[in-house]
N, C-alpha and C positions, 0 to 999 in steps of 0.2 A: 566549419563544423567544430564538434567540442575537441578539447584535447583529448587523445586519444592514442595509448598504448600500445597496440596486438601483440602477442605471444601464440605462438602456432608450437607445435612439437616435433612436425616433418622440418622444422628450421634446423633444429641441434641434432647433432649424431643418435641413434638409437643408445647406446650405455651410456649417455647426459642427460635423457629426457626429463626422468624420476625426480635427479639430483635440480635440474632447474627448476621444474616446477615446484617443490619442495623449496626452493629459494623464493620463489615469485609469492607464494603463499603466506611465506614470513612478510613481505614484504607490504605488501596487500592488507593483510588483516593484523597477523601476529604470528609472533613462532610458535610453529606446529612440527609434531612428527607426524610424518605420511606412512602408511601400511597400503600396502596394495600386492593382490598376484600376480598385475601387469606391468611389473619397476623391470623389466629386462629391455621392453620396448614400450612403453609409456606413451597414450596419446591423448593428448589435451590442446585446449584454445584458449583465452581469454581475451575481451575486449576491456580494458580499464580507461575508465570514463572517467574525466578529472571533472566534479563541479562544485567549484571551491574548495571548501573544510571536506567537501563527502568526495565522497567515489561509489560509484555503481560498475558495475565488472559481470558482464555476461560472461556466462564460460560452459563449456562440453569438458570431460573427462572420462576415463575409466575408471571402471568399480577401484574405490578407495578411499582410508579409514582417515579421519581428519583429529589427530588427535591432539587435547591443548591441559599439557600438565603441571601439576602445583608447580615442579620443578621451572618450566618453563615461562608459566605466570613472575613469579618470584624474581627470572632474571630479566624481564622485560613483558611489561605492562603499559599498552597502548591506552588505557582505559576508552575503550569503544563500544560502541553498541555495534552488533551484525544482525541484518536481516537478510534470508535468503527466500529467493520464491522460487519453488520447483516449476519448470517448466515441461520437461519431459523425466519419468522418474520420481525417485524415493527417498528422502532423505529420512536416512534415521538417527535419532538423537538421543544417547544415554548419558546421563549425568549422576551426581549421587543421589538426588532426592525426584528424579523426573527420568522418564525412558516414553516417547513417544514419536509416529512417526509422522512426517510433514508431505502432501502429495502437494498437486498442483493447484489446490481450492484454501490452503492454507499458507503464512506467513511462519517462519519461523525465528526465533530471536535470540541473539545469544549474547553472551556479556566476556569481554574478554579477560576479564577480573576471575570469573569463574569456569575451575577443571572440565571439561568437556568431550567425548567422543562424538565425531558425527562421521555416518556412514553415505555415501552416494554412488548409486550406480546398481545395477540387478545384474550378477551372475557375468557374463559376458557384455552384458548392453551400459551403454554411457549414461551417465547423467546429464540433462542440461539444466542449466537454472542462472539468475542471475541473483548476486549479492549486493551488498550494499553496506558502506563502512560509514558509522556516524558519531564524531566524538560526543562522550556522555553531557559533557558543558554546554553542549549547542541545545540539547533536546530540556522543555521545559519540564521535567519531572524530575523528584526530589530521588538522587543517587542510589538512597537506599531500598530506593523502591524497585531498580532495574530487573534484580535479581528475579522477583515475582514474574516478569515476563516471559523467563527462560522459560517456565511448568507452562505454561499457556500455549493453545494453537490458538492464533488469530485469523478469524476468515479473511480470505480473497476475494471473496465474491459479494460483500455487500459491505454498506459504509466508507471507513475511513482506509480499511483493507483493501474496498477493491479500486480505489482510487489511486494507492499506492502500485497495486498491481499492472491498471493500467500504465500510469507513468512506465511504469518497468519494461514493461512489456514494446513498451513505445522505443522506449532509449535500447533494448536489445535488438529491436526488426532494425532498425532505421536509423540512428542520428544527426545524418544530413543535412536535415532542416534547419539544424541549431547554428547560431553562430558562437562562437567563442566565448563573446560575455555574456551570453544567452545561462553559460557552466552555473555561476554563483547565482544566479536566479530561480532555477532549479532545482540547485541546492539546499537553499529557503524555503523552497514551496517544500521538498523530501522532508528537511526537518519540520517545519511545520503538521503535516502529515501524518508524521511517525509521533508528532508531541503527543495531536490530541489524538489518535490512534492509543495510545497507552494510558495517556492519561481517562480517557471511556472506560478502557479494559480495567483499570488500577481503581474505577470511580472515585480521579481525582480532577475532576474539569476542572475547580476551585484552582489548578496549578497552575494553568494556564492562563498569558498575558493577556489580556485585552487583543493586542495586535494578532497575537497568534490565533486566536478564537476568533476575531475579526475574519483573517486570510482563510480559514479554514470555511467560516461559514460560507464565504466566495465562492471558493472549491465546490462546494459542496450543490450549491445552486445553479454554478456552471456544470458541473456533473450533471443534474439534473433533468436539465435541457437536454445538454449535447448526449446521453444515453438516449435519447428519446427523437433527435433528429431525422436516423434516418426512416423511423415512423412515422405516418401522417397524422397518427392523434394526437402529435402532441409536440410544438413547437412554441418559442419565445424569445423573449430579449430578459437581462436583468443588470441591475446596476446597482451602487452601495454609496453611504458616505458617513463618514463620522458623526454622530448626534451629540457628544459629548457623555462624561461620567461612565465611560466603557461601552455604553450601546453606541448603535448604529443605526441608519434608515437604510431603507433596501427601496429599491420599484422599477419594474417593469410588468411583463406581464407574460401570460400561455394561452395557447389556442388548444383546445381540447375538439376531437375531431372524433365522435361514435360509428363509422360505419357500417350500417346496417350489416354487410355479409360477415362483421366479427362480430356479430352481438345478438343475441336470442331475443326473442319478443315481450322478454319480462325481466332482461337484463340491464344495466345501466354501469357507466364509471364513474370514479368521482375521485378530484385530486384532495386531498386532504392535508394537514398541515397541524404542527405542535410546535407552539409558542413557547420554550423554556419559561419566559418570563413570567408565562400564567400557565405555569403545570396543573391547575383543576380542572382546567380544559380538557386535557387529554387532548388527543385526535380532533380534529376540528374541520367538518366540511367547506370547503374554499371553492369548490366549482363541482355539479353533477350536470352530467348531461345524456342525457336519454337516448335510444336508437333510432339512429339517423340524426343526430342535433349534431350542431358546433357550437362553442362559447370560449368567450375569452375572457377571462379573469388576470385580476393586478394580483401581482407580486409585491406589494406597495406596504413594507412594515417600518411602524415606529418604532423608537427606543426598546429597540428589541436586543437579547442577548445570545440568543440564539435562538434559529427557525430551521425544521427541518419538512422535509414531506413525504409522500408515499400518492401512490395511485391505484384504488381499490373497485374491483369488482362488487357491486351490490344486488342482491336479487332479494326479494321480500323484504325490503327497505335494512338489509342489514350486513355486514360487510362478508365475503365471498373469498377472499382473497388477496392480497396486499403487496403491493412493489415498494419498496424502501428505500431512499436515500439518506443516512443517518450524518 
């Protein structure tokens, strides 16, 4: 399994609880001061998940204020990126130029360079959520851009968001699976993720390496699929190789599968697809298939720089509604 730290707080005496985790925090992300109503008997968890440069750290807690000040920046600066995904729970976040609040459909990002209050937890009930620590050196976007991040909610649920989310999601249920050097591979794929995740959001794709915009498109395509497996309309294989001068070929293929009792008598699907390379295109029909039909269509692109797709309802030869993988 991966390396793997636990913290529990039935471990330490109740009048250490506070003051530990209030260390573990420093430790984890950066020095912070902790406010809470709960510091007499304090109950918290954390899993800290080594994979390589990064760390992802499931964690439960009670209501408590996270707070990261000029004074504290000043004596010790990690220079890090933090992304937290609420799992159960509310995180709120005031800064001097942003105050907004982060549930569980959104990504939240913080820079440890910059003053920060974050709140988690409602009244009595705990927060759960898990974080994620990433030196700013590793992520391909230019330093000065971080900052813009922090004012932004990033979706969980679609794109380069929800793909992050799943990862997360996966590494808090379960780690098991992983072996040890499986950690820095992981690690790769998180930065990778979080590059062009920001870099979309900052529209700076131009930042992004070749490799990273390669690995990402991968992702993205194996997403794809495997969201679509355990339905029966919609299975495949894909595969990728270097073409030279930054593009790529890609090919495999999907089986697209209408069955009649999900489909009215004048409806139809159709997987659709956007070539970066020939943005005049727009949206581009790749495979329709009518009620009651199957079809398999390739996945089979050239020197392409990026491909992305969606899968849309159409009725009266024109789109209905749209599933996205960005």
């Amino acid at each position: 399994m991966l390396p793997e730290t636990l913290f529990r707080s039935e471990d330490v005496p109740a009048a250490e609880r506070f003051e530990c985790f209030s260390e573990l925090m420093g430790r984890t992300h950066a020095p912070l001061q902790l406010l809470s109503d709960h510091r007499e008997d304090f109950r918290a968890s954390q899993r800290l998940l080594t994979l390589g440069d990064v760390s992802v750290w499931p964690t439960t807690f009670q209501p408590v204020c996270f707070r990261r000040t000029p004074k504290l920046i000043r004596q010790s600066d990690p220079e890090g990126v933090h992304i937290s995904l609420p799992l159960r729970g509310t995180l709120r976040v005031t800064s001097r130029e942003h105050e907004a609040a982060y549930d569980p459909s959104h990504l939240c990002v913080l820079d440890t360079s910059q003053p920060v209050d974050v709140r988690g937890g409602d009244l009595s009930r705990p927060h759960t959520g898990v974080g994620v620590e990433v030196p700013k050196a590793l992520l391909s976007v230019p330093p000065n851009e971080i900052s813009k991040l922090t004012t932004l909610q990033l979706s969980a649920k679609e794109g380069y968001g929800a793909l992050i989310a799943k990862l997360l999601t996966q590494l808090a249920a379960d780690s098991s699976s992983y072996k040890p050097t499986d950690g820095p591979r992981l690690g790769l794929i998180m930065t990778d993720l979080l590059s062009a995740l920001f870099s979309q959001a900052l529209d700076a794709d131009n930042s992004l390496t070749p490799e990273t915009r390669r690995r990402s498109l991968v992702l993205r395509i194996q997403a794809f699929i495997q969201q679509h497996l355990h339905d029966p309309q919609l299975t495949g294989t894909y595969g990728w190789a270097e073409a030279g001068g930054g593009t790529y070929n890609t090919w495999g293929s999907a089986t697209l599968v209408n069955h009649p009792a999900n489909c009215g008598r004048d409806w139809a699907g159709q997987l659709q697809y956007y070539d970066a390379t020939r943005p005049s295109w727009g949206w581009h029909p790749l495979a329709l298939v009518l009620r009651g039909q199957t079809r398999t269509v390739s996945l089979d692109f050239k020197y392409v720089l990026d491909v992305r797709f969606r899968v849309c309802n159409i009725f009266d030869g024109k789109d209905d509604g749209c599933g996205r993988v960005q």
